[in-house]
Each structure stands twice: as structure tokens, then as C-alpha cells.
C-alpha positions in Angstrom: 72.0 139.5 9.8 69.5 141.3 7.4 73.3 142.4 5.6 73.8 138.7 5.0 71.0 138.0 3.2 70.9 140.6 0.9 73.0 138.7 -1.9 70.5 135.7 -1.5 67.7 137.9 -2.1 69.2 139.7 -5.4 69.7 136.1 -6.6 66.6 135.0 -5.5 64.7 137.7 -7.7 66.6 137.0 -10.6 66.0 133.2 -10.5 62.7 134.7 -10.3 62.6 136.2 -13.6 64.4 133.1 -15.2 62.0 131.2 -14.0 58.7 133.2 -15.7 60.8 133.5 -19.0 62.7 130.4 -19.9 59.9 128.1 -20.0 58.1 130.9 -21.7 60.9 130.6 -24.4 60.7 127.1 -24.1 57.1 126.6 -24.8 56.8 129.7 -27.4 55.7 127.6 -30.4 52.9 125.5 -28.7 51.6 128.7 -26.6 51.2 130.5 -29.9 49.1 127.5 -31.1 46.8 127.3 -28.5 46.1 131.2 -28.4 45.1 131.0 -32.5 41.5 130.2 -31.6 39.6 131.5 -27.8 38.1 128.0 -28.2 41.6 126.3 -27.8 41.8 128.3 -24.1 41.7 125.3 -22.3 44.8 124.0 -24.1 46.4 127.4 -23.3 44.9 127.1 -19.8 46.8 123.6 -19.5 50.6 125.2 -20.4 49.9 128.2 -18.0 49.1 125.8 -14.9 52.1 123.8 -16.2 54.7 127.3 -16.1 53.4 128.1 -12.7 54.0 124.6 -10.8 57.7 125.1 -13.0 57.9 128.4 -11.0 56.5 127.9 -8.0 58.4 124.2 -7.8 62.1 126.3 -8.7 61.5 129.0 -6.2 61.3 126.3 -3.6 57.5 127.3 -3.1 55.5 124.2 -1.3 51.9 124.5 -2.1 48.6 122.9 0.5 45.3 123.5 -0.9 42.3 123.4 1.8 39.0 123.2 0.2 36.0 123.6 2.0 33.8 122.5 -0.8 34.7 120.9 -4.2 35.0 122.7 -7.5 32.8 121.2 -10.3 34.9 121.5 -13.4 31.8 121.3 -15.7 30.5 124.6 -13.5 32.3 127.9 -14.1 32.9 130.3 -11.0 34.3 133.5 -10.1 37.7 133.0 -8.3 38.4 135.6 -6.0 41.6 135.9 -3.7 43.5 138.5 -1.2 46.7 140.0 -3.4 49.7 140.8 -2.0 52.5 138.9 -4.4 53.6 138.1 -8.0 53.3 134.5 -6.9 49.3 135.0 -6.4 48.5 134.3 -10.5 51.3 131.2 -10.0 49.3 130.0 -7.1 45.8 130.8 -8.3 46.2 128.8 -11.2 47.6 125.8 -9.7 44.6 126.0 -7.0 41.7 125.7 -9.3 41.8 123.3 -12.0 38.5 125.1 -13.5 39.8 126.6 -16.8 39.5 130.5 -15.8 40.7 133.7 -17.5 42.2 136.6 -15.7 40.6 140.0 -15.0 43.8 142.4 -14.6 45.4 145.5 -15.1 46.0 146.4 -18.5 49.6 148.2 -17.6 50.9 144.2 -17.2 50.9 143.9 -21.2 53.8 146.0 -21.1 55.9 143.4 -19.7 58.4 141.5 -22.2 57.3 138.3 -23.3 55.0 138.1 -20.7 52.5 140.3 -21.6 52.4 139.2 -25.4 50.6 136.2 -24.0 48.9 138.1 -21.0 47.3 140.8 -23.2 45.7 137.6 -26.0 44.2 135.6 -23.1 43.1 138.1 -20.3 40.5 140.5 -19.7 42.2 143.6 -19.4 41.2 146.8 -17.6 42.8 150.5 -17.2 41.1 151.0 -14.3 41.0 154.7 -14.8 38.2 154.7 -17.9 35.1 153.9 -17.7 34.4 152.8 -21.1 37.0 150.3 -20.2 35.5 149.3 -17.1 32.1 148.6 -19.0 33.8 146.4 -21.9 35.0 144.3 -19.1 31.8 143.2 -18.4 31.3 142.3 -22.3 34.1 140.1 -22.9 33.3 138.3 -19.4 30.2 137.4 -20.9 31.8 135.9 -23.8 33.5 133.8 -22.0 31.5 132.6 -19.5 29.3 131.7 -22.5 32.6 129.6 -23.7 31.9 127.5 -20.0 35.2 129.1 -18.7 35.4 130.9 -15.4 36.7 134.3 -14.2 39.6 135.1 -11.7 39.8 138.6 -10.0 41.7 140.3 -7.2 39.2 142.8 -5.8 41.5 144.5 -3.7 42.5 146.0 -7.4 46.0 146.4 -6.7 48.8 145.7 -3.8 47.8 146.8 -0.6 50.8 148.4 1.3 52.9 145.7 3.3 51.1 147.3 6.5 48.0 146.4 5.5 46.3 142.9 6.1 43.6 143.5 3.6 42.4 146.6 1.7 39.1 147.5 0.8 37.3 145.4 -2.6 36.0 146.7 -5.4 32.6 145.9 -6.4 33.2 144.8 -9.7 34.0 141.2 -9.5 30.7 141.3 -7.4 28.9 142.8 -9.7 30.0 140.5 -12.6 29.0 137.5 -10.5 25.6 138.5 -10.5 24.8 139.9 -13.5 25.7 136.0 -14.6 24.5 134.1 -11.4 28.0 132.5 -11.4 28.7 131.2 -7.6 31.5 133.1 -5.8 34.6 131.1 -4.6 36.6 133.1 -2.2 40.2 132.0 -1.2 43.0 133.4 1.4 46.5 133.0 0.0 48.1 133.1 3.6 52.1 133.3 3.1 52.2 135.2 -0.4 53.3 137.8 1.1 55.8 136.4 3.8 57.1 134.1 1.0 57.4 137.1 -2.3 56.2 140.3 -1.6 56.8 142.9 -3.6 59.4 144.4 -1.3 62.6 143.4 -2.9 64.6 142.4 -0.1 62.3 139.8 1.4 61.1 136.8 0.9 62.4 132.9 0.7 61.2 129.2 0.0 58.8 127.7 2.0 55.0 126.9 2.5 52.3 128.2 0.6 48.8 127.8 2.3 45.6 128.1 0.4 42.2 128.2 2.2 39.6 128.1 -0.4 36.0 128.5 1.4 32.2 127.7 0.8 31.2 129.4 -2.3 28.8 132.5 -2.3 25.4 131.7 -4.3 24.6 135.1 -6.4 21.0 132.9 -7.2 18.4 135.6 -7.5 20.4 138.2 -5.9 20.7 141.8 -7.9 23.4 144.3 -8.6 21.6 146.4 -5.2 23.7 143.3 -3.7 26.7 143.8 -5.1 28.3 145.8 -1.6 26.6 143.3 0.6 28.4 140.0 -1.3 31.6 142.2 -1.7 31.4 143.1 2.4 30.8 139.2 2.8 33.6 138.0 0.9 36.3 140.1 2.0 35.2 139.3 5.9 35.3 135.5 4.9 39.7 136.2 3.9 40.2 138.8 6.3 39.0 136.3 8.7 41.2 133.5 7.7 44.2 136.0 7.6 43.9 136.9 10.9 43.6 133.8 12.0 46.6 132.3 10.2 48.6 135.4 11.6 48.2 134.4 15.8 49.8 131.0 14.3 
């Protein structure tokens, strides 16, 4: 059977790929615009939620968003979610309308196209430096000061398919508190049934987002950091498992 559907899934990447570039190509002229000046962001912000419903809509990807408590878009937050797809930065930014720059791995910049924009409006990190680490902190602080929020994946890479959830880093944690910005943890259920990174896998379908009760950081200290980070990852492990008997 699995023979069969190999020709699908070879398709289905490249459609994929077509998908992140041509409205890329498409939009080129006004994304350049709205990158000229960090205050235009939310203009930028606006054309990257707009690329990822094209996406998510073409790959036959059906998003429901659960809140548990309502996002204030005058408030900025730290978005936090499980990551085990390329559709999670499609998904998170069609789940939070709360203009939000990206915390990621500074290896993405490499990608064509892609990274030209990816390396001018996200925070990037090489993970293995520590100088690096520390500027993170910096230019979070810049633009939380702008009134956007910050969206990390504090697993800090893909987990192997095997595993449900790995362990979090402490940075987004730490961040949070050393700006006493509230904590919004979501569970992205079927990334990872719907696009993995396995190449033969995957296929349209439902995309279920749980986002819970925010985490207060109020007058908590960086001591807290593993207590909040052991919190949140409980709150999505939690959800996944739940999901999973289902």
C-alpha cells in the first residue's frame, strides 16, 4: 500500500516547496518595503500571516484554533509551542494575530529566498555560542520595547519522530521573565501526523491547535526559569497525550 503512495508523497513535497516560494516571488516588491524600517514589522507581520494561510490552504491543511483564554493584541506575549514540522511557523502565525517575531536557528538563513526575508526579521541564534546566545536576549528587548511579541520552540530543534515531546530549554523562560511578558503555551496536535519531517509521510487534513491559560512571569525571577519551563512543557505534553488516546 505504502508503495502506492509514494508518488503522492514526492508530489506532495514539491507542491510544498512551490507553495513557500511563489507567493514569495509574488509578493517580493511589497515584502522588501515593509522590511526597510523594524517599525513597518507589523506590515511585514500582515504578508507573512497572509503566505502561511496560502500554504497551509494549498496543502489541504484545515486549521481549528481552541483558546482557553483571549489574546490582547495591545499586550505582547511569548508564544511557545511543541515542534515537530515545517508547517509549525505556518500554523503559529495564523494562530496568534499578536504581531510576534521569531526566535530561530540561524542555519535557516541559508535557505534560498526564504532566508533573505527570515534572516531581516527574526532573532537568530547559533545555538552553539554563547555570545550569540546573550545577543538574543538584546534584540528581544528591542522589540518587545517596539510592543511586538516573541515566538520560540523550546524544544530547540525536532525531536525524533519517537518522541512525544523532548526536553525545553530554558531560554524562552528566561526571556519571559527578565521582561515580565505572560507565557502563552500551545500544543500543535497533528503537525506531525499531517508534515513531518520524514519525507514519505504526511497528507491533508486537520490541524488542531490548543492554546492554554497563559503563565504570569509577575515578580517571578530567573531562579524560576526551570520551574515555568517544567510547567509549560507538562501543560503540551499533557494535551498530546491526551489527543493521542483519540
Amino acid at each position: 500500500m505504502k508503495i502506492v503512495k509514494y508518488p503522492f508523497w514526492i508530489l506532495y513535497r514539491i507542491w510544498f516547496y512551490i507553495l513557500v516560494t511563489v507567493p514569495i516571488l509574488i509578493l517580493f516588491p511589497i515584502l522588501v518595503l515593509s522590511i526597510l524600517k523594524e517599525t513597518w514589522y507589523p506590515y511585514f507581520f500582515k504578508l507573512a500571516r497572509l503566505w502561511a494561510k496560502i500554504i497551509l490552504i494549498g496543502m489541504g491543511f484545515r486549521w481549528i484554533v481552541k483558546k482557553e483564554q483571549p489574546l490582547d493584541l495591545k499586550e505582547s506575549y511569548m508564544f511557545i509551542a511543541n515542534h515537530t514540522s515545517m508547517a509549525d511557523i505556518m500554523l503559529m502565525l495564523v494562530s496568534a494575530k499578536n504581531p510576534f517575531v521569531f526566535v530561530g536557528k540561524a542555519e535557516l538563513a541559508k535557505i534560498p529566498l526564504f532566508g533573505f526575508f527570515y534572516k531581516r526579521t527574526c532573532i537568530l541564534v547559533d545555538r552553539g555560542s554563547e555570545k550569540s546566545r546573550r545577543a538574543v536576549f538584546l534584540r528581544a528587548q528591542k522589540r518587545l520595547k517596539q510592543g511586538l511579541s516573541i515566538c520560540i520552540f523550546p524544544e530547540g530543534g525536532v525531536p525524533d519522530e519517537n518522541i512525544v515531546l523532548d526536553e525545553f530549554k530554558d531560554g524562552a523562560f528566561r526571556l519571559a521573565i527578565n521582561h515580565q511578558i505572560p507565557i502563552v503555551p500551545m500544543t500543535f496536535v497533528d503537525n506531525k501526523d499531517r508534515f513531518s519531517y520524514v519525507f514519505f509521510s504526511g497528507g491533508p487534513g486537520k490541524m488542531r491547535v490548543k492554546v492554554h491559560q497563559f503563565l504570569s512571569t509577575e515578580s517571578l525571577t530567573s531562579k524560576d526559569a526551570k520551574a515555568l519551563n517544567s510547567q509549560a512543557r507538562n501543560i503540551i505534553l499533557e494535551q498530546l497525550l491526551v489527543y493521542r488516546k483519540h
